[in-house]
N, CA, C and O of each residue as an XYZ file, in Angstrom:
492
protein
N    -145.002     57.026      4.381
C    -145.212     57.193      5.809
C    -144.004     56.630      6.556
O    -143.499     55.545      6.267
N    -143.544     57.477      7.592
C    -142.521     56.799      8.677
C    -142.949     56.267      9.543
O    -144.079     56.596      9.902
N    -142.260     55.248     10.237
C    -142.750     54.331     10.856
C    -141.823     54.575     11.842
O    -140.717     54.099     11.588
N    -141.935     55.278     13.090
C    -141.341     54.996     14.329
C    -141.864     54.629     16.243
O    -142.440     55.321     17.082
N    -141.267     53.140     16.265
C    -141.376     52.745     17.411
C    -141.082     53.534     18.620
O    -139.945     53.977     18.782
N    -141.946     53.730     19.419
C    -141.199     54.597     20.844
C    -140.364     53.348     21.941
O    -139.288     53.401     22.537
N    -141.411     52.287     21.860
C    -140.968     51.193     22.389
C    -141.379     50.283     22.664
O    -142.528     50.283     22.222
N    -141.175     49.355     23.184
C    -141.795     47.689     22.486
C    -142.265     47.326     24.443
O    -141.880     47.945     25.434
N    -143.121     46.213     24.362
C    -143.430     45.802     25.736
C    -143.594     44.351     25.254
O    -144.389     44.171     24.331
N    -142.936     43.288     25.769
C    -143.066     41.789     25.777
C    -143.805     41.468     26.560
O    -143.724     41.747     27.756
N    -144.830     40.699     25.932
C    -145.814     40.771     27.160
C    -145.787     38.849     27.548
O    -145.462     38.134     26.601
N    -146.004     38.404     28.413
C    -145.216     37.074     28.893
C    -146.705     36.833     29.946
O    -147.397     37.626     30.583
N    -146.774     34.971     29.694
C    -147.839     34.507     30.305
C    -146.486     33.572     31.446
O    -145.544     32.895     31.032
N    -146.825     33.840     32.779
C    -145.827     33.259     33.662
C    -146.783     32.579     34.818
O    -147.793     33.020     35.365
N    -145.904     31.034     35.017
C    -147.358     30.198     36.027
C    -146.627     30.690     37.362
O    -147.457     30.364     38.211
N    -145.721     31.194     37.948
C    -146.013     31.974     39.499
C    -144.857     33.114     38.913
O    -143.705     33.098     38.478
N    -146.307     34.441     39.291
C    -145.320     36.083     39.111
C    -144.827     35.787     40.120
O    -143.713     35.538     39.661
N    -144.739     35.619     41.060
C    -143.579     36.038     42.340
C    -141.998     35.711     41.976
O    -141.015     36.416     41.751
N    -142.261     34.219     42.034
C    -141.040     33.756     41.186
C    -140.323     34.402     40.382
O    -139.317     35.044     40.683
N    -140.914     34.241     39.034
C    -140.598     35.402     37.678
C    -140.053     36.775     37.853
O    -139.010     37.225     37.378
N    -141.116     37.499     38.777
C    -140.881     39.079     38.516
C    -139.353     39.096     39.601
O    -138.532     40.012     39.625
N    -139.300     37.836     40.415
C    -138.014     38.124     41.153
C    -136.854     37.974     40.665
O    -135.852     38.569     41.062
N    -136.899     37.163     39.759
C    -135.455     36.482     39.124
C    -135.179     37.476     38.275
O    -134.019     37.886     38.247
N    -136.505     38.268     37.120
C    -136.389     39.413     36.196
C    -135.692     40.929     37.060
O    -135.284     41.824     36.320
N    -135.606     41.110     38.407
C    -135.270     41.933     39.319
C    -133.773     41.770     40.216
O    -132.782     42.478     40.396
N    -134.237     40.402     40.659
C    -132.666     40.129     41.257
C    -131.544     39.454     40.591
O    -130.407     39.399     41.060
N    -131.921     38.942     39.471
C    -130.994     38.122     38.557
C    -130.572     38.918     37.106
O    -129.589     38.607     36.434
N    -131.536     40.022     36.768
C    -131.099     40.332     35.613
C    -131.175     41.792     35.385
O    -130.934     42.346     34.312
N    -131.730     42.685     37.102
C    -131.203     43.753     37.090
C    -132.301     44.710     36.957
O    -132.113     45.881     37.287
N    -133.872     44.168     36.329
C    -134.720     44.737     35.842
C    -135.289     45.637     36.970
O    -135.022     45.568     38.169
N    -136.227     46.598     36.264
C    -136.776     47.452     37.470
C    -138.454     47.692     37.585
O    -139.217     48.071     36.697
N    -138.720     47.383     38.817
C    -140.111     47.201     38.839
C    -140.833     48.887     38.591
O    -140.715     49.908     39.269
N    -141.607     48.602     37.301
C    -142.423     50.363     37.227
C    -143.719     50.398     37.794
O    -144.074     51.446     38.332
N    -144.667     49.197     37.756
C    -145.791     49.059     38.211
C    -146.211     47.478     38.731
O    -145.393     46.562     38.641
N    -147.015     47.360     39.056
C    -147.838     46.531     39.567
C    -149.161     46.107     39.727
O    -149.493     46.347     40.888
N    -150.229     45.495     38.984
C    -151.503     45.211     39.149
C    -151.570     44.247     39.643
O    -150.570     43.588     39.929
N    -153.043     43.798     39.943
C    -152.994     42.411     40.482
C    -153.056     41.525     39.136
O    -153.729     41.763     38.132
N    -152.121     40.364     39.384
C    -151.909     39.443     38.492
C    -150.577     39.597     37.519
O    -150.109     38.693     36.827
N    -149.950     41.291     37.654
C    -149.190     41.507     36.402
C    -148.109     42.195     36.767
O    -148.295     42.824     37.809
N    -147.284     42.285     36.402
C    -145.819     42.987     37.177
C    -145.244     43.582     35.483
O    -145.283     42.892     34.464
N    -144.728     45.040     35.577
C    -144.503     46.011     34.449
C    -143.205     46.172     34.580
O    -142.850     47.194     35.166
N    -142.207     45.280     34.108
C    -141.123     45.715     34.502
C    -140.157     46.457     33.327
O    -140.580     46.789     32.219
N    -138.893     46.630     33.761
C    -138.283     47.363     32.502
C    -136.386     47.282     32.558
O    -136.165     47.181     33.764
N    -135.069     47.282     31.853
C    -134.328     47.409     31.645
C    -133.958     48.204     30.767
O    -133.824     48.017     29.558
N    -133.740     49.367     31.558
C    -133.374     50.806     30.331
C    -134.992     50.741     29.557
O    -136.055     50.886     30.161
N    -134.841     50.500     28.153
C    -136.238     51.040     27.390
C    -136.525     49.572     27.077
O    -137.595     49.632     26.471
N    -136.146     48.209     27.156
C    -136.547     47.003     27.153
C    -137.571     47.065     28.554
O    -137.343     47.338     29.732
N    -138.928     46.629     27.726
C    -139.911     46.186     28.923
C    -140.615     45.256     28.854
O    -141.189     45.004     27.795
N    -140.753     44.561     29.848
C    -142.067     43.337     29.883
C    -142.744     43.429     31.068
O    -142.506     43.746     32.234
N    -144.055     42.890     30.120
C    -145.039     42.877     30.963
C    -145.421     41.256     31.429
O    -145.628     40.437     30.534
N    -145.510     40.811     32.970
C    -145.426     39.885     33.069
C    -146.996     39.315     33.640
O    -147.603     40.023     34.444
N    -147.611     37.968     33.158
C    -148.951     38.252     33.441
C    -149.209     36.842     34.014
O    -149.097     35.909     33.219
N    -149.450     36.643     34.946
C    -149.852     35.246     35.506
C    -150.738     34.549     35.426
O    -151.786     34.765     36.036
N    -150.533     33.435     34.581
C    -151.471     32.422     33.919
C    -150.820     30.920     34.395
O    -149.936     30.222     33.898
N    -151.676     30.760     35.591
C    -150.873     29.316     36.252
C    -151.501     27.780     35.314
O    -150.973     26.688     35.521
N    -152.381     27.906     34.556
C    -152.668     27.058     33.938
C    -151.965     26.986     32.545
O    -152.054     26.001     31.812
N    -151.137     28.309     32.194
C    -150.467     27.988     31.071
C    -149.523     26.846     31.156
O    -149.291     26.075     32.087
N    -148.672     26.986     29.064
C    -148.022     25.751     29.098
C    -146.504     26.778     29.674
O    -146.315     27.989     29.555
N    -145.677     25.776     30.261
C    -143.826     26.615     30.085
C    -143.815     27.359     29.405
O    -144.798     27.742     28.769
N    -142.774     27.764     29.334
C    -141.931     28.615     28.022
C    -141.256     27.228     27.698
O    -141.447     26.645     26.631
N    -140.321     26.672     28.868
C    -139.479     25.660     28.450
C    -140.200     24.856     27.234
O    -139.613     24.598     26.183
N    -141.188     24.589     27.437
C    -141.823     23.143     26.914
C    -142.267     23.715     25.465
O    -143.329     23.311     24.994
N    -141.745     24.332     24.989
C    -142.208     24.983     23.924
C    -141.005     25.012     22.610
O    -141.126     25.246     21.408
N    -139.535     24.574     23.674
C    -138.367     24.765     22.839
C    -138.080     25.984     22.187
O    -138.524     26.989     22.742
N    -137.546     26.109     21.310
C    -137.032     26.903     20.270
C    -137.942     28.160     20.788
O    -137.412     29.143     21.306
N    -139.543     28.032     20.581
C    -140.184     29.195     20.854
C    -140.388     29.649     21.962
O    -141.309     30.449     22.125
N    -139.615     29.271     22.958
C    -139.132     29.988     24.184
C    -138.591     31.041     24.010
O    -138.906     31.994     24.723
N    -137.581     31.176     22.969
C    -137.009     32.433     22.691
C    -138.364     33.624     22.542
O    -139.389     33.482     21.876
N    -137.929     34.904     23.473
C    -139.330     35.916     22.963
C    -138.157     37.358     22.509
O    -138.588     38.286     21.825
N    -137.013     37.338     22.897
C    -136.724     38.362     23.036
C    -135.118     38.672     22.136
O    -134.378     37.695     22.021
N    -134.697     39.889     21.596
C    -133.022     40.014     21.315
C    -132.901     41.597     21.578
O    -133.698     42.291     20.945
N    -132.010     42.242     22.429
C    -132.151     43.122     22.892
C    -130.591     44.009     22.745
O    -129.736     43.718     23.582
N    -130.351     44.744     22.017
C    -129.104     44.802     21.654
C    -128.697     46.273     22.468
O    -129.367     47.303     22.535
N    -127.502     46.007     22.988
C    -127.021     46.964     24.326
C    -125.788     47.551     24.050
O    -125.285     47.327     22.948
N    -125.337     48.108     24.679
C    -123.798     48.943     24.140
C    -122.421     48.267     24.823
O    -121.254     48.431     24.468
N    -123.067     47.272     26.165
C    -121.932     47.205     26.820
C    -122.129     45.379     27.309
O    -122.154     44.881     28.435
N    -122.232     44.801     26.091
C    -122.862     43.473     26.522
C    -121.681     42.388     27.235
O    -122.187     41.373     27.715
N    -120.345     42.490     27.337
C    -119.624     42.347     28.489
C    -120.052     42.286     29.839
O    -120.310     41.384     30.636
N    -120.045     43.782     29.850
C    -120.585     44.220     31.705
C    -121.337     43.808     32.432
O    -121.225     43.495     33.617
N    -122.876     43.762     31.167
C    -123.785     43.335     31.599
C    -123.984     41.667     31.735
O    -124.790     41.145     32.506
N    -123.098     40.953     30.844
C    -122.959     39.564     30.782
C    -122.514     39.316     32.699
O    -123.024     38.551     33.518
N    -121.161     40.526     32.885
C    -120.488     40.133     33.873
C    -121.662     40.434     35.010
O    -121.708     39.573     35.887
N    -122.735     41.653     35.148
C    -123.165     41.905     36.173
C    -124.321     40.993     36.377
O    -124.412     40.767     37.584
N    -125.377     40.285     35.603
C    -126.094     39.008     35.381
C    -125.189     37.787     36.129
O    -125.749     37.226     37.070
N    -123.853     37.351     35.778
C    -123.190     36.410     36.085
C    -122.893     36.615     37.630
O    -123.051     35.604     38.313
N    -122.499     37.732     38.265
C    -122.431     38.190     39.596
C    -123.783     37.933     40.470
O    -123.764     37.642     41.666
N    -125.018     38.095     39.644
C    -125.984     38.184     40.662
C    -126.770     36.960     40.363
O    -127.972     36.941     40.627
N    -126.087     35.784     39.753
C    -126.519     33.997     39.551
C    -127.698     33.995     38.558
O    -128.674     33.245     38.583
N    -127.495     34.720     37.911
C    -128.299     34.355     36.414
C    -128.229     33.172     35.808
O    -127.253     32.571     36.256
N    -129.108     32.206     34.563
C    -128.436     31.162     34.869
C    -128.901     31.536     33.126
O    -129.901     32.193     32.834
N    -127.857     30.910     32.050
C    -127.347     31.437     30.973
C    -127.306     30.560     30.277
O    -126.727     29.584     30.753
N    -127.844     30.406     28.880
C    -128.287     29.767     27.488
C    -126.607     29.405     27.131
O    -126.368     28.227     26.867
N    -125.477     30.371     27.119
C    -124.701     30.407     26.448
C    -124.422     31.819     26.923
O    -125.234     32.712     27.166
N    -122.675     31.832     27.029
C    -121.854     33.256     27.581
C    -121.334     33.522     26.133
O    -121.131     32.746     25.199
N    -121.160     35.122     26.274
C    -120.850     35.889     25.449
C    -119.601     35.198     24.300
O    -118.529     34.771     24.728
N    -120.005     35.183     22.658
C    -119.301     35.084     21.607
C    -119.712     36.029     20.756
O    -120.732     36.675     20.998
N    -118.894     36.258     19.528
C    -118.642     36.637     18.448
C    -119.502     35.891     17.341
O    -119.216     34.760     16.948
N    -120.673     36.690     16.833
C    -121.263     36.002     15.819
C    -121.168     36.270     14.284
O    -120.811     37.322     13.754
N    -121.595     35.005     13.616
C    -121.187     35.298     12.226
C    -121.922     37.030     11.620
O    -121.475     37.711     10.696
N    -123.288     37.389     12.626
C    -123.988     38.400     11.669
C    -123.526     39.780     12.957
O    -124.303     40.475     13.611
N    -122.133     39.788     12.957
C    -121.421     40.913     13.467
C    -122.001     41.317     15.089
O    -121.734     42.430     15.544
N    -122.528     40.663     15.621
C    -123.081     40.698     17.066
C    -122.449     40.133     18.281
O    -123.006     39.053     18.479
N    -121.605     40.336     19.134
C    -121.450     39.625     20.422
C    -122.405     39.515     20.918
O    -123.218     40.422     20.740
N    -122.762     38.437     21.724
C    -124.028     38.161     22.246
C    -123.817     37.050     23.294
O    -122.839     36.303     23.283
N    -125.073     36.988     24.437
C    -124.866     35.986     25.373
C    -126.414     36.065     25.768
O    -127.086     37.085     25.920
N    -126.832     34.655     25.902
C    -128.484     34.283     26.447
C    -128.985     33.913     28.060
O    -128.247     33.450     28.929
N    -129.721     34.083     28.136
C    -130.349     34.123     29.274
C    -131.683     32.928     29.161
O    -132.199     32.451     28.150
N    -132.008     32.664     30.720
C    -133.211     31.796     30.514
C    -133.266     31.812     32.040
O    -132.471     31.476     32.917
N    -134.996     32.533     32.030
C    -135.553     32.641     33.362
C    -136.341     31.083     34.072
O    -136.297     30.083     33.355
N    -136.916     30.992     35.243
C    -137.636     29.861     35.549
C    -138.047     29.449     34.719
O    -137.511     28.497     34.151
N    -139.242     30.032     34.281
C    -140.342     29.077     33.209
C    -139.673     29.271     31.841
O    -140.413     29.588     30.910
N    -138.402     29.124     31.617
C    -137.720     28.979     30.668
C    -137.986     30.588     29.407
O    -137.070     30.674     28.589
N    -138.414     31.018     29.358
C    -137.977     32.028     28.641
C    -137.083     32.533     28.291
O    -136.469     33.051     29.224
N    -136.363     32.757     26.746
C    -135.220     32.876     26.835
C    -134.818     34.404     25.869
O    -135.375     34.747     24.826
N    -134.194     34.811     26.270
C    -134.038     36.203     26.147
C    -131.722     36.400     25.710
O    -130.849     36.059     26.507
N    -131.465     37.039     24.237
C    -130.313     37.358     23.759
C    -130.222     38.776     24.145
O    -131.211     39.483     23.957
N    -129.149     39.279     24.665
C    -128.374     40.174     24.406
C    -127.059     40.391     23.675
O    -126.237     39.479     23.587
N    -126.843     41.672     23.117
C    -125.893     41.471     22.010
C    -125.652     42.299     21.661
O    -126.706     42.900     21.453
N    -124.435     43.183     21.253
C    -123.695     44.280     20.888
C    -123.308     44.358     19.591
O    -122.782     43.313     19.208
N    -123.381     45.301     18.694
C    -122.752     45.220     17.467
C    -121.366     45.262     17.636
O    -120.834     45.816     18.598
N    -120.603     44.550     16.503
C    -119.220     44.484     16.850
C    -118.953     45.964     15.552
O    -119.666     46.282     14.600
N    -118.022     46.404     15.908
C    -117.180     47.612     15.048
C    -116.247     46.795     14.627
O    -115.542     46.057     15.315
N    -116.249     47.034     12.652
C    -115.007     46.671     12.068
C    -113.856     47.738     12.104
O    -112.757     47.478     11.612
């Protein structure tokens, strides 16, 4: 049997959507597709999350390491490093060269969630 993904949705417990779904919009470019009450559907190209407001949850921050939810690999991870950096994103680490052939640079929203982007490098 083949196994093919159409596409993935991160689904994220966040203690104020307003906050969140703004920084995911004005800081990192994302685009709002829907809206329920409590939940904001957003998307970057075919990367999507779903964001769901749980004010009694714990951080992302406070969780460390498993803050990380996301690695999202793009064609032009420069640009996008540069167009994030233009609109005050605030960043894990700017774009390097990794040992497993990836340029890459991190991100980290309010409640700390932290999210890689990353390009394959061509030998």
């Amino acid at each position: 049997m083949e196994r093919k993904v159409i596409h993935t949705h991160h689904v994220l417990a966040v203690k104020d959507l307003q906050i969140e779904a703004a920084y995911y919009i004005d800081k990192l470019g994302f685009e709002r597709d829907f809206t329920a009450p409590g939940w904001e559907f957003l998307s970057f190209g075919d990367f999507k999350v779903m964001l769901g407001e749980c004010t009694d949850a714990l951080l992302a921050r406070d969780t460390g390491d498993h803050s990380y939810f996301a690695h999202a690999l793009v064609e032009n991870v420069d640009e996008i490093y540069e167009e994030f950096k233009s609109r005050g994103a605030k960043f894990l680490f700017t774009p390097k060269n990794q040992p497993w052939n990836i340029r890459e640079f991190g991100v980290i929203t309010p409640d700390g969630h932290r999210i890689v982007f990353g390009q394959l490098i061509k030998n």
